[in-house]
C-alpha positions in Angstrom: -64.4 -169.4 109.0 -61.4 -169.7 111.4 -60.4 -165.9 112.4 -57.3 -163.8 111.7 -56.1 -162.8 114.2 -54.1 -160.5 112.4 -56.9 -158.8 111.6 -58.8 -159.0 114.7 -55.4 -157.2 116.5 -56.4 -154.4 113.8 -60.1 -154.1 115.2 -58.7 -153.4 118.5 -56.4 -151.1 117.8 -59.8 -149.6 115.8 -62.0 -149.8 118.8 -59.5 -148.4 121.4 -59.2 -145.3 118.9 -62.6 -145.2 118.9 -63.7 -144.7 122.3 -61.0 -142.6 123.3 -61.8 -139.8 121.0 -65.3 -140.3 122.5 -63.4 -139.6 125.5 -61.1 -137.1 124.8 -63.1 -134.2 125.5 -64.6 -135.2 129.2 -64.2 -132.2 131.7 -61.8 -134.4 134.4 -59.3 -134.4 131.7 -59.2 -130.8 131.7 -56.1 -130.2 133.0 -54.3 -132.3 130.3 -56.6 -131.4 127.7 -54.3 -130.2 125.1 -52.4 -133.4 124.8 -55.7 -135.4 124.9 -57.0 -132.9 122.1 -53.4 -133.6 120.0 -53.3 -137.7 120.2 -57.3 -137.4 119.1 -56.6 -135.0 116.2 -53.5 -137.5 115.5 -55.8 -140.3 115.1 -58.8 -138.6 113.5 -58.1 -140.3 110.0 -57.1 -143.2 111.5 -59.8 -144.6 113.5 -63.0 -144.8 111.8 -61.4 -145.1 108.3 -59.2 -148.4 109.5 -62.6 -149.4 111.5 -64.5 -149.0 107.7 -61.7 -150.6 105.9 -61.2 -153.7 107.9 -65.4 -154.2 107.4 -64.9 -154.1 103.8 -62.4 -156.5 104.4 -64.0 -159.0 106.1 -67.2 -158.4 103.2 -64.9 -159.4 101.0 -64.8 -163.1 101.9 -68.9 -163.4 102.3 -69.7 -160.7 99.2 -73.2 -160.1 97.8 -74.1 -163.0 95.2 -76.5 -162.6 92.0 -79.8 -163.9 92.6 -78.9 -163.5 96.6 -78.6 -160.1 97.6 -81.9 -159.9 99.6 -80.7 -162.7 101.4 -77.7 -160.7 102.3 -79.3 -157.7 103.2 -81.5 -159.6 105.5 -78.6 -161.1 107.0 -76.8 -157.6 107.5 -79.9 -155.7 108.3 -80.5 -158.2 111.1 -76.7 -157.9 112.3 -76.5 -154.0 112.6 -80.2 -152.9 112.1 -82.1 -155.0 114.7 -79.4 -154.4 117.0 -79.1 -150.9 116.6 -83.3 -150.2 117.0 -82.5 -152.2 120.3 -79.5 -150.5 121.9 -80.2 -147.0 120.7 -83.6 -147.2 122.0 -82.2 -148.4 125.2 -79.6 -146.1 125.2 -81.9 -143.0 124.4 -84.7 -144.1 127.3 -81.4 -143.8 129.6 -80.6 -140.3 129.2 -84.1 -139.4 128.8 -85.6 -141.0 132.3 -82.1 -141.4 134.4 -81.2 -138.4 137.1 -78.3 -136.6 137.0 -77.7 -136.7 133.0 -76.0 -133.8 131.7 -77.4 -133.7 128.3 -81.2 -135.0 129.4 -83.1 -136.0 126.0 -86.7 -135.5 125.1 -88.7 -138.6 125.2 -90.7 -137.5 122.8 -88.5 -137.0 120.2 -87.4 -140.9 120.2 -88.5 -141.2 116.6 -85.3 -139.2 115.4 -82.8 -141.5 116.2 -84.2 -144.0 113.6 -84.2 -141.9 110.8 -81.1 -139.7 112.0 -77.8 -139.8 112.7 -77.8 -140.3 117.0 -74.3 -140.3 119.2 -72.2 -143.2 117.9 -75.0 -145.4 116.3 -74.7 -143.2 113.1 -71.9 -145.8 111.4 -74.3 -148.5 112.2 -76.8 -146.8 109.8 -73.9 -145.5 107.4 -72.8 -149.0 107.3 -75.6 -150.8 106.0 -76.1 -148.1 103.7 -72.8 -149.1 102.6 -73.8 -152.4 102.1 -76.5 -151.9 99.7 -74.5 -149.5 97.4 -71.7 -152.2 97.7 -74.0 -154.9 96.9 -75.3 -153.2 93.8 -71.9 -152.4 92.4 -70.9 -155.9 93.3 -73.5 -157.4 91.2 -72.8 -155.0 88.2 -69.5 -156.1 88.2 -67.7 -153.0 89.4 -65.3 -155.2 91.4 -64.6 -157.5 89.4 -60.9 -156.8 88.2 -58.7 -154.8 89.6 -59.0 -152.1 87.2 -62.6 -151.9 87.8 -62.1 -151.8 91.1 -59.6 -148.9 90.9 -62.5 -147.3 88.7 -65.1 -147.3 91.1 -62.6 -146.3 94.4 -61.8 -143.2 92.5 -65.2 -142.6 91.6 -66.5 -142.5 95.4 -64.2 -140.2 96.4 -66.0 -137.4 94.2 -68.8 -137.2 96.9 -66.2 -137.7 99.6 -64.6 -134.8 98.6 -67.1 -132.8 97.8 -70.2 -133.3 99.8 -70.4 -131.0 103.2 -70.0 -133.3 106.4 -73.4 -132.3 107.5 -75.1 -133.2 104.0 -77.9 -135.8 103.5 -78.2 -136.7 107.6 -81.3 -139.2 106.5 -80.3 -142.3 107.5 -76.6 -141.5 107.8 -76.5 -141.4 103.6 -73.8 -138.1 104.2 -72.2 -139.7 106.9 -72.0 -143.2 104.4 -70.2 -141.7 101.8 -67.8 -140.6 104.3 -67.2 -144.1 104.8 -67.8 -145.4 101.8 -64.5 -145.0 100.1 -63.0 -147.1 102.7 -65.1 -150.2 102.5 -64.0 -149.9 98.8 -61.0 -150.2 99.7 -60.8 -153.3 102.2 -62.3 -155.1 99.7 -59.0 -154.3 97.4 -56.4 -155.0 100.2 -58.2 -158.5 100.3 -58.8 -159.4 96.8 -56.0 -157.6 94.8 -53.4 -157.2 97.5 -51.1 -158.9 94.8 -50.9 -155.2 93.1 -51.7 -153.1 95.7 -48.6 -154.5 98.0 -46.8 -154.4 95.3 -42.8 -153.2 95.6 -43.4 -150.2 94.3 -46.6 -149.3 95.3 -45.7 -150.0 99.0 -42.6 -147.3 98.7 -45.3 -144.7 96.8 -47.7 -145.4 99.7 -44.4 -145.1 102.3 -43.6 -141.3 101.3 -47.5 -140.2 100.8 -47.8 -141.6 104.3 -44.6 -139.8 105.8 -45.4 -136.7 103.7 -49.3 -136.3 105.1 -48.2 -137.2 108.4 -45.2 -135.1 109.0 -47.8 -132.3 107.2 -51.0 -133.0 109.0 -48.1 -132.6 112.4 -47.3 -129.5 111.7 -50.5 -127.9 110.7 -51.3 -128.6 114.6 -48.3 -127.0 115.5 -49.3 -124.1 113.2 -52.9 -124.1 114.4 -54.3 -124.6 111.2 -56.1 -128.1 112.1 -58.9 -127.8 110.0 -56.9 -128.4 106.8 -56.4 -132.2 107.9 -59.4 -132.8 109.0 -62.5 -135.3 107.6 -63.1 -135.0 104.2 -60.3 -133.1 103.0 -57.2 -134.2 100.8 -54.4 -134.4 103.1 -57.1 -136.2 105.3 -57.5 -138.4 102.6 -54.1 -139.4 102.0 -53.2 -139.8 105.4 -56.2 -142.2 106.4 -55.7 -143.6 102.6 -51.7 -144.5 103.1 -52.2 -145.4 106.8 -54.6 -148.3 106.0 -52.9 -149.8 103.3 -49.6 -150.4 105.4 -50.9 -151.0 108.7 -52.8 -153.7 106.8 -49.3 -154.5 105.2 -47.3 -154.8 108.2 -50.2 -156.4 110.4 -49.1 -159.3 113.2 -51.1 -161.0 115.8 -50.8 -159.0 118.8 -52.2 -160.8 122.5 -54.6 -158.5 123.9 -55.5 -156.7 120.6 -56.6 -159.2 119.1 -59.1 -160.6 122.0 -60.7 -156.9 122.3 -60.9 -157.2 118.3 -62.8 -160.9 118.9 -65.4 -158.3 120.4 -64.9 -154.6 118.5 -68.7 -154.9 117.3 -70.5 -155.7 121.0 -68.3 -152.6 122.4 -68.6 -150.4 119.6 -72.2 -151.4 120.1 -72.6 -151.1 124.1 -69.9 -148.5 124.7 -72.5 -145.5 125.8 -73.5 -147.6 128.7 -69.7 -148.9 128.9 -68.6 -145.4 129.1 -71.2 -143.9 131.4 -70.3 -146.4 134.1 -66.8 -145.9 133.8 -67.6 -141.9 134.2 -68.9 -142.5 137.2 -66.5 -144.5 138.5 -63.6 -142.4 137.2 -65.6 -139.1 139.5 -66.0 -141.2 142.3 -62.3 -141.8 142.8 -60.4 -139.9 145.7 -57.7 -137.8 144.0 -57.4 -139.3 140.6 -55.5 -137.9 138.1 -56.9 -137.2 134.8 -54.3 -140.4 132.9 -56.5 -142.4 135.6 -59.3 -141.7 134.3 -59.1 -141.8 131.3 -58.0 -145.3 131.8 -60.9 -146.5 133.9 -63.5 -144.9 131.3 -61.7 -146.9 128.4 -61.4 -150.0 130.4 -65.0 -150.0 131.1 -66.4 -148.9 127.9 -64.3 -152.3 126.5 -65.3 -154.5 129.5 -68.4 -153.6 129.6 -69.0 -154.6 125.7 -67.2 -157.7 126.4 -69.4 -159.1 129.1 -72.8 -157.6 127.8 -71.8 -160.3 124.7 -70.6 -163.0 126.9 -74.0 -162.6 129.1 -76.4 -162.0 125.9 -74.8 -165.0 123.9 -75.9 -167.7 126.6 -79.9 -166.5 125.1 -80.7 -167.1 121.4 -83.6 -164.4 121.4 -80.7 -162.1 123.7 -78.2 -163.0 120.8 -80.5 -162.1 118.0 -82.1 -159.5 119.8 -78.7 -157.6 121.8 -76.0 -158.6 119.5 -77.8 -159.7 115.7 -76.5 -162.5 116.1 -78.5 -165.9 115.0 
């Protein structure tokens, strides 16, 4: 399938958000905290929604198939679940055995992070629990037309809204239909973009956008963040609006879309990516905080970009590092 580049420029503007809310709060940025604090609270509905979207997206194209759908799951379960046993496990041993961590983790307790939510690895497990609620809709014919797909969008917003953001932690299931929603949507900007770009819609999705945004601005101003946070309404319009026209107005952009070519690998390696880039950014004479943030982000992305460039030359590294065949 020949990419979009379009919508790889989209993935890494996703990624970038990604790691540097993961970065936001790291003590050298102290100084400069409170604008690091505002452009992560700006993005918070942005980031991981347009990440979700964009992979409902791209299921769109390859969807589950009658008489197919554990073939599918095999596939996906070998491209996010082998993966993630691998990396996690790696990534857990680290902090459990290497000196000087700040947050040193109980080697015995290395069973959790299969079953639970652990650092970033928990939309790797919401995701392919996303993929097997989406496959079984998909074979029942919920997104078949555009009006059943409008049917079952607004139905998964119910536990969206309403479920706690620290409900069902098995397996990510709480943190899935958190995501959920999104996918749903992806797949709709792909197959019925015909009525979802529509004129008119577009201008209705314009003002909800301006509206939540200009709101969710001033709530910060106001100090009431939490009421355009995750899993409220104004959250939901806001990530909702900001999806749909960012898909709308998307353009190949140089740079973006090469880290995009690669979102999955750093979203994937960007604890080790991150943890070098730490310790680079201390060791610096005199940096400023702008400076390190910069050298953190640089690494997490660079770091995910080689570990795929190095793993791919290895079939078993491939399947094994990146699930890929």
């Amino acid at each position: 399938m020949k990419k979009d580049y379009s919508i790889e420029s989209l993935r890494g503007l996703a990624i970038i958000l990604v790691l540097g809310l993961h970065i936001s709060n790291d003590a050298p940025l102290q100084p400069v905290q409170e604008l690091y604090s505002y452009i992560a609270y700006t993005f918070q509905n942005v980031r991981i929604p347009l990440f979700t979207v964009i992979s409902g997206y791209l299921y769109s194209m390859r969807p589950a198939e009658k008489g197919a759908v554990f073939v599918f799951l095999q596939g996906k379960a070998r491209r996010i679940i082998l993966p993630f046993f691998v990396v996690a496990t790696a990534e857990y041993f680290a902090t459990s055995l290497t000196p000087g961590v700040n947050n040193p983790t109980s080697i015995h307790e290395i069973w959790r992070i299969f079953i639970f939510p652990y650092e970033h690895y928990w939309f790797l497990q919401a995701i392919f629990v996303v993929f097997i609620v989406t496959a079984i809709i998909e074979i029942r014919g919920g997104l078949e037309s555009f009006r059943s797909w409008a049917v079952t969008f607004s139905l998964t917003l119910i536990p969206f809204i309403l479920l706690p953001g620290d409900s069902f932690q098995f397996f990510a299931i709480g943190p899935a239909f958190y995501i959920l929603p999104f996918f749903i949507l992806g797949i709709g900007i792909n197959r019925y973009r015909a009525q979802l770009f529509d004129r008119k819609n577009l201008m209705i999705c314009g003002a909800v956008f301006l509206f939540s945004f200009l709101l969710h601005q001033f709530l910060w101003f106001e100090g009431n963040v939490q009421i355009g946070g995750k899993r409220t309404m104004l959250g939901l319009f806001l990530s909702v609006s900001a999806c749909i026209l960012l898909f709308y107005i998307r353009r190949p952009i140089w740079g973006l879309n090469f880290i995009g070519t690669y979102a999955f690998s750093i979203y994937l390696y960007q604890g080790f990516g991150t943890a070098i880039g730490r310790r680079l950014g201390e060791a610096l004479p005199d940096v400023s905080p702008h400076s390190y943030f910069l050298v953190v982000l640089s690494s997490g992305i660079f770091v995910g970009i080689i570990a795929e460039m190095v793993f791919r030359r290895s079939k078993v590294l491939s399947m094994f590092m990146l699930g890929q065949k």
